[in-house]
Structures are given as C-alpha cells and as structure tokens.
Backbone as CSV, one residue per row, in Angstrom:
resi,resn,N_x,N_y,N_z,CA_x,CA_y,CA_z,C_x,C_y,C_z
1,UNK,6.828,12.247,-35.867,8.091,11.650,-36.243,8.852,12.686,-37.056
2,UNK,9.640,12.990,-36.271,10.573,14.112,-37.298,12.212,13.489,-38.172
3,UNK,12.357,13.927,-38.741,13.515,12.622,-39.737,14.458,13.747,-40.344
4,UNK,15.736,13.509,-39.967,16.554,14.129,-40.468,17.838,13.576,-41.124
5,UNK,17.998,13.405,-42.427,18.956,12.374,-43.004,20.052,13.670,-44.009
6,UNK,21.188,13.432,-43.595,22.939,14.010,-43.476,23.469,13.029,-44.601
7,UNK,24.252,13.869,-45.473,25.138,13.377,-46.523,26.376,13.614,-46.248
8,UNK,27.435,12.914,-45.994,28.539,13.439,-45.981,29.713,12.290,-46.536
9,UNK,30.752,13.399,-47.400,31.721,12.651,-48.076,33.117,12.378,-47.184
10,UNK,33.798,11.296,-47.621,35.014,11.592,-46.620,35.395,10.192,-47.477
11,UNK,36.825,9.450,-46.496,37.513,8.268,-47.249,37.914,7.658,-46.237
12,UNK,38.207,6.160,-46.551,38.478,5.366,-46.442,39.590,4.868,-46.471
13,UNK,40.382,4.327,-45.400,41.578,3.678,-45.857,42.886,4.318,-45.542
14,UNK,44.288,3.981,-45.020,45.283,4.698,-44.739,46.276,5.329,-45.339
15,UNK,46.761,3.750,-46.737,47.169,4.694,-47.730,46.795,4.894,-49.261
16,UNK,45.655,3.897,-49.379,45.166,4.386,-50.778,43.811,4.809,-50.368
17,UNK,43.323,6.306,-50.033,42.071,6.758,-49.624,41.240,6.721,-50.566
18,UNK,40.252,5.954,-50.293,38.811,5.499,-51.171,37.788,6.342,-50.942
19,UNK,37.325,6.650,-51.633,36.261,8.297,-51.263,34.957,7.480,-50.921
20,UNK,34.159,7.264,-49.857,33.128,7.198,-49.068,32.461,7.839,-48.934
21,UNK,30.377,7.708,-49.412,29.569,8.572,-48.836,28.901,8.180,-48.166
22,UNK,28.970,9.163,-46.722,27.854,8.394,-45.232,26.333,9.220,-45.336
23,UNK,25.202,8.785,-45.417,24.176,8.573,-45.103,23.832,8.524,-43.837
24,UNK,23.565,9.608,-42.993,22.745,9.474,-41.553,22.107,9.683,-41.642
25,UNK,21.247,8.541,-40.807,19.838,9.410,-40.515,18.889,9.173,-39.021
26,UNK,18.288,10.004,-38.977,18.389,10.794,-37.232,16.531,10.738,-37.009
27,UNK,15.639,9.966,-36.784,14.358,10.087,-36.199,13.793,9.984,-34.835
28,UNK,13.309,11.244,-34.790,12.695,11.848,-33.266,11.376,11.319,-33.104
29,UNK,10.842,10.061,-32.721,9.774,9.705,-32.773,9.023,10.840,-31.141
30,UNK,7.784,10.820,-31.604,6.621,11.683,-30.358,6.392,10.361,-29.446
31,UNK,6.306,11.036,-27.918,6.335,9.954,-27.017,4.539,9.123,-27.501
32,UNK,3.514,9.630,-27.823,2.857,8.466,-28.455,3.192,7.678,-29.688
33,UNK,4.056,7.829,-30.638,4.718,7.091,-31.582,5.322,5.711,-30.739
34,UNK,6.270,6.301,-30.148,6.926,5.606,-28.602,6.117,4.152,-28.436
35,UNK,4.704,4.925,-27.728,4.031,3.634,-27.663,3.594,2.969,-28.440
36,UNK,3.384,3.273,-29.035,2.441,2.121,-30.913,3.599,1.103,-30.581
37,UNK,5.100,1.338,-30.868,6.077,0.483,-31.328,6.053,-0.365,-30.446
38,UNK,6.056,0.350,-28.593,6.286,-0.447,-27.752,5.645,-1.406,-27.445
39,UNK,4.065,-1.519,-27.692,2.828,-2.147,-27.430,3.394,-2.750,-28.830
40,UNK,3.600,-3.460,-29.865,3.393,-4.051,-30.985,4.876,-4.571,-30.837
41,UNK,5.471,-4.325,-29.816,7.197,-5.546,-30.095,7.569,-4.977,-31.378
42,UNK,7.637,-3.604,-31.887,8.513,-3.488,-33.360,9.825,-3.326,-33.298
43,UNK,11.130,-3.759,-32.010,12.047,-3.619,-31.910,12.968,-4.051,-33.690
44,UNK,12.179,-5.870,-33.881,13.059,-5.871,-34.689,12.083,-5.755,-36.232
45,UNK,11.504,-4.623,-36.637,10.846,-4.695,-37.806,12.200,-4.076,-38.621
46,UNK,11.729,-4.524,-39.579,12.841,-4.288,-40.783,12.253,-3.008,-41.285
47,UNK,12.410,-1.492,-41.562,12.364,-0.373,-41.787,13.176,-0.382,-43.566
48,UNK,14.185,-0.956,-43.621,14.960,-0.548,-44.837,15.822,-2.151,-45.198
49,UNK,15.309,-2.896,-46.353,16.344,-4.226,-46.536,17.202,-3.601,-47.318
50,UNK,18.599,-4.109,-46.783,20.350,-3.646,-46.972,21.326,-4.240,-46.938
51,UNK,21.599,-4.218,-48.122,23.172,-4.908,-48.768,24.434,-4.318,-47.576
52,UNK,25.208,-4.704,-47.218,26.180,-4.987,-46.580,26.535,-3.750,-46.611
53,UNK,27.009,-2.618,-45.876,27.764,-1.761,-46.538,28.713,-1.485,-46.739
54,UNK,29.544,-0.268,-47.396,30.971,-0.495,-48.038,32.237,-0.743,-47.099
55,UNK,31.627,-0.178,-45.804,33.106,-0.904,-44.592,32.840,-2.586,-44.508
56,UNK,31.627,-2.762,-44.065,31.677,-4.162,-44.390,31.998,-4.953,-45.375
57,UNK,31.710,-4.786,-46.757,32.515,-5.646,-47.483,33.395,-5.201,-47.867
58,UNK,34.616,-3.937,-47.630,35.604,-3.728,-47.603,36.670,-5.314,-46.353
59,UNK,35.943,-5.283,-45.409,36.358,-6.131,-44.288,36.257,-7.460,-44.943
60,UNK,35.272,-7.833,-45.278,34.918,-8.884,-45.956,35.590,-9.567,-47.262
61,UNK,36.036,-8.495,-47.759,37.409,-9.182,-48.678,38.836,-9.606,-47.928
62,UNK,38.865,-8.594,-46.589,39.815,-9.292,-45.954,39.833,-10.627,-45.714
63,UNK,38.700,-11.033,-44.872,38.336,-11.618,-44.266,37.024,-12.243,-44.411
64,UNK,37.017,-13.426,-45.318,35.306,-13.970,-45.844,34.857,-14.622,-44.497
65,UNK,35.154,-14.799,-43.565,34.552,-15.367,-42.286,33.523,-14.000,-41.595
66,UNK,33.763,-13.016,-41.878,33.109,-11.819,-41.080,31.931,-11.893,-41.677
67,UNK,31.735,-12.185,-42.186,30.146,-12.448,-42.596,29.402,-13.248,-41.799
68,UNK,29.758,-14.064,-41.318,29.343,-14.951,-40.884,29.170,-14.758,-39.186
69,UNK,29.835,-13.646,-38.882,29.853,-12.890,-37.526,28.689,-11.817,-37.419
70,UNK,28.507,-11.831,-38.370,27.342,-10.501,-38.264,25.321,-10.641,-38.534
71,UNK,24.518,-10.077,-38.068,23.200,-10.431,-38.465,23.060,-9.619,-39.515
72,UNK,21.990,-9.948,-40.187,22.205,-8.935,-41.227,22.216,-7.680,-41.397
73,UNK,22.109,-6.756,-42.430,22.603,-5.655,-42.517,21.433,-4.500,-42.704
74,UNK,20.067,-4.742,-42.566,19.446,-4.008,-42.683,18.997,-3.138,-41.658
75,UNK,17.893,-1.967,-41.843,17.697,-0.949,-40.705,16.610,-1.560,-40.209
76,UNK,16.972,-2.268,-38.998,15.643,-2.351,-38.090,15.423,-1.276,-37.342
77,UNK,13.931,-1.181,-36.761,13.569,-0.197,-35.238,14.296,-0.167,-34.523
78,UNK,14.387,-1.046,-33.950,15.810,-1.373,-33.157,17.094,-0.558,-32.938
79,UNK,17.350,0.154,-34.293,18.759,0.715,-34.604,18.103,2.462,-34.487
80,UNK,17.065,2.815,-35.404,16.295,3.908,-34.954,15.861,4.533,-33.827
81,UNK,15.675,3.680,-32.520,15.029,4.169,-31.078,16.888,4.284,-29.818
82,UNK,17.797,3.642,-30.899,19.002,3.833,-29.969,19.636,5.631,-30.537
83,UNK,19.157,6.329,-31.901,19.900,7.124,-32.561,20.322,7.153,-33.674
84,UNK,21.117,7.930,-33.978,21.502,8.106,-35.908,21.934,6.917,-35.972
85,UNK,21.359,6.245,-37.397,22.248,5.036,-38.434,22.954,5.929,-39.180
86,UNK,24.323,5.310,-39.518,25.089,5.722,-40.878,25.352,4.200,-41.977
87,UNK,25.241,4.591,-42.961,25.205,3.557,-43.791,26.027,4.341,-45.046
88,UNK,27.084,3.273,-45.089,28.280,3.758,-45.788,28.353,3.283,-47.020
89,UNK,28.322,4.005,-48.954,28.087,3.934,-49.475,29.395,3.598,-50.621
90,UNK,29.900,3.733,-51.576,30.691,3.679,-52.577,30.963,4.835,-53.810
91,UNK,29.337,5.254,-54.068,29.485,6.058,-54.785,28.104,7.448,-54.604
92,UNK,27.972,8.191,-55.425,27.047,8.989,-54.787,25.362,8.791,-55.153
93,UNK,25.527,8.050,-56.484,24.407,7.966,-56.913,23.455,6.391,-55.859
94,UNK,24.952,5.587,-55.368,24.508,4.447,-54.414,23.661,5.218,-52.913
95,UNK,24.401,6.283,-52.916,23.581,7.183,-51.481,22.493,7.469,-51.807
96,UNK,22.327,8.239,-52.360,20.880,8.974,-53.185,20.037,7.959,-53.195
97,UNK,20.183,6.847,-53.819,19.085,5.258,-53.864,19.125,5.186,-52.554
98,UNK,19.628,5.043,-51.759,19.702,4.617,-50.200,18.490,5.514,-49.775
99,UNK,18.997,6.901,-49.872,17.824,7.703,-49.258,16.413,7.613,-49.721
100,UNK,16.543,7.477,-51.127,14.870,7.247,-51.408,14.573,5.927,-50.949
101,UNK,15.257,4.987,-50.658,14.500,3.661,-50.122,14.497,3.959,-48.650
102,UNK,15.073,4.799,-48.307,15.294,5.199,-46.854,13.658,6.097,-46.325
103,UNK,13.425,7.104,-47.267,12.336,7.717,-47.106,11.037,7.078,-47.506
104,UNK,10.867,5.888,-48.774,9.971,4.930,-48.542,9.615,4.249,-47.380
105,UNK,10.550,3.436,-46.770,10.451,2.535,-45.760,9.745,3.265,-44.389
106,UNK,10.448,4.632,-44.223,9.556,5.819,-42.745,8.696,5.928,-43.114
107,UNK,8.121,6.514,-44.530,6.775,6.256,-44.766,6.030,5.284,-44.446
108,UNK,6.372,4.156,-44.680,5.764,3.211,-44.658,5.556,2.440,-42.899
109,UNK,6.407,3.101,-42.704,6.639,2.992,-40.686,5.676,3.970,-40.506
110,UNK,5.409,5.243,-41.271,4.659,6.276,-40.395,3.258,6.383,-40.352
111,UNK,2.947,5.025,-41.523,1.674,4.741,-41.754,1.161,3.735,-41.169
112,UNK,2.077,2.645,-40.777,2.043,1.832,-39.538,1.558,2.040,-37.944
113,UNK,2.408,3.109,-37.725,1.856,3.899,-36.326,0.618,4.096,-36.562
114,UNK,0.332,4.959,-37.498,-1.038,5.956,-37.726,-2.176,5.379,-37.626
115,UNK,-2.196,4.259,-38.371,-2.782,2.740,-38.035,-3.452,2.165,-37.302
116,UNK,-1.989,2.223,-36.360,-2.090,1.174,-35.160,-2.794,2.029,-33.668
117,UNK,-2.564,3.503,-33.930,-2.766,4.735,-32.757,-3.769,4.316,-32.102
118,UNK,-5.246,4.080,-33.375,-6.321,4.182,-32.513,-6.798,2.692,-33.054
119,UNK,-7.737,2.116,-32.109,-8.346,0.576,-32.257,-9.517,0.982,-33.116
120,UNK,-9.419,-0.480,-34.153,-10.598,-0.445,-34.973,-11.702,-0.200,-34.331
121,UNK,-13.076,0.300,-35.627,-14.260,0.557,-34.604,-15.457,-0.581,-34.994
122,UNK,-15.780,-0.941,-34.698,-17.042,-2.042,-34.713,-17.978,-1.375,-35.874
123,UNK,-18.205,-2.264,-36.845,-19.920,-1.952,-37.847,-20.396,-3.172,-37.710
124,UNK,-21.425,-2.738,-38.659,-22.889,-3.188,-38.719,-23.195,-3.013,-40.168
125,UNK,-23.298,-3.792,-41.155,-24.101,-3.587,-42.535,-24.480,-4.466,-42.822
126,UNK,-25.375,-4.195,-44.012,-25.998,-5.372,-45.070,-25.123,-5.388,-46.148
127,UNK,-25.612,-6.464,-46.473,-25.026,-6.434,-48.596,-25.911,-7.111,-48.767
C-alpha cells in the first residue's frame, strides 16, 4: 500500500475569497491488498470518521436542507479504490489534524489486510 497525501492552499468563493486548505490523498493498494478487501466486502468500511467539510458547510448555511441530501461525510474504502479524496479544510492547523487521523486510520487499514492475508492456523495446548 503506497500513500501519498498533498497539501494545498487556495480559496474559496467569488467575491470575498476565503483561504482553503485541500488535503489529498492518493493510495496504491498491491493487487493482493486488492483481494483481502474484495473477499471481506470492505467497500463501505469507514477508514477516517469526518465532520462535513468546509465546502459543505459553506453550502449548508446556504441551504440547511443539503444535509439531508448527502450520506455522511467520512472516508470510506469505497472512496479510496475509485482515487484521490480531497477533504477541504478552514484552517491549517484543521489539515494537519486531518492528516494525522488520516495516517492513523491506513494504519489501521494496513493492519487489517495483514491480518486478514493469511488464514488462521489451527493449535493444540494444555493449561
């Protein structure tokens, strides 16, 4: 699993530009990774739980019904096996938290696979 996660600043908005930081991030799973997920249905495992992000509740003050249009907002597998997520932030220190919960959660996916690769093996003991 190779993981490559992009910071980039930019703004928001047409005429009062709101400074925005995007968070991508880009994982190349190995075609046996591939299978662990595929054999175990992990389309929709939750990888990263996530607050709305800042285009969304930018929209969402427009409009309090858009919430109600959407599933929630976190990173499933699902979103990982189609290509880069961007997850759009407010401020910089809100990105930075993103990424370390971002790099927890693959961990915690990459220990899942590792896991799951090979089938338990049968014992035999006393106590």
């Amino acid at each position: 699993m190779k993981v490559d996660i992009n910071h980039k600043e930019g703004s928001q908005g047409l005429v009062f530009k709101k400074p925005i930081y995007n968070v991508t991030v880009k994982v190349q799973f190995s075609p046996e990774e591939i299978t662990v997920l595929s054999k175990k249905g992990m389309g929709e495992y939750v990888v990263v739980e996530r607050d709305w992000d800042m285009s969304c509740r930018e929209r969402a003050r427009k409009d309090p019904d858009y919430f109600n249009t959407l599933r929630p907002m976190h990173l499933y597998m699902a979103d990982l096996l189609k290509g880069p997520d961007t997850y759009s932030c407010e401020t910089t220190i809100e990105a930075k938290n993103y990424e370390n919960k971002l790099m927890g959660g693959l961990k915690q996916l990459k220990e899942f696979i590792q896991g799951n690769s090979t089938p338990a093996e049968s014992k035999s003991f006393e106590l």
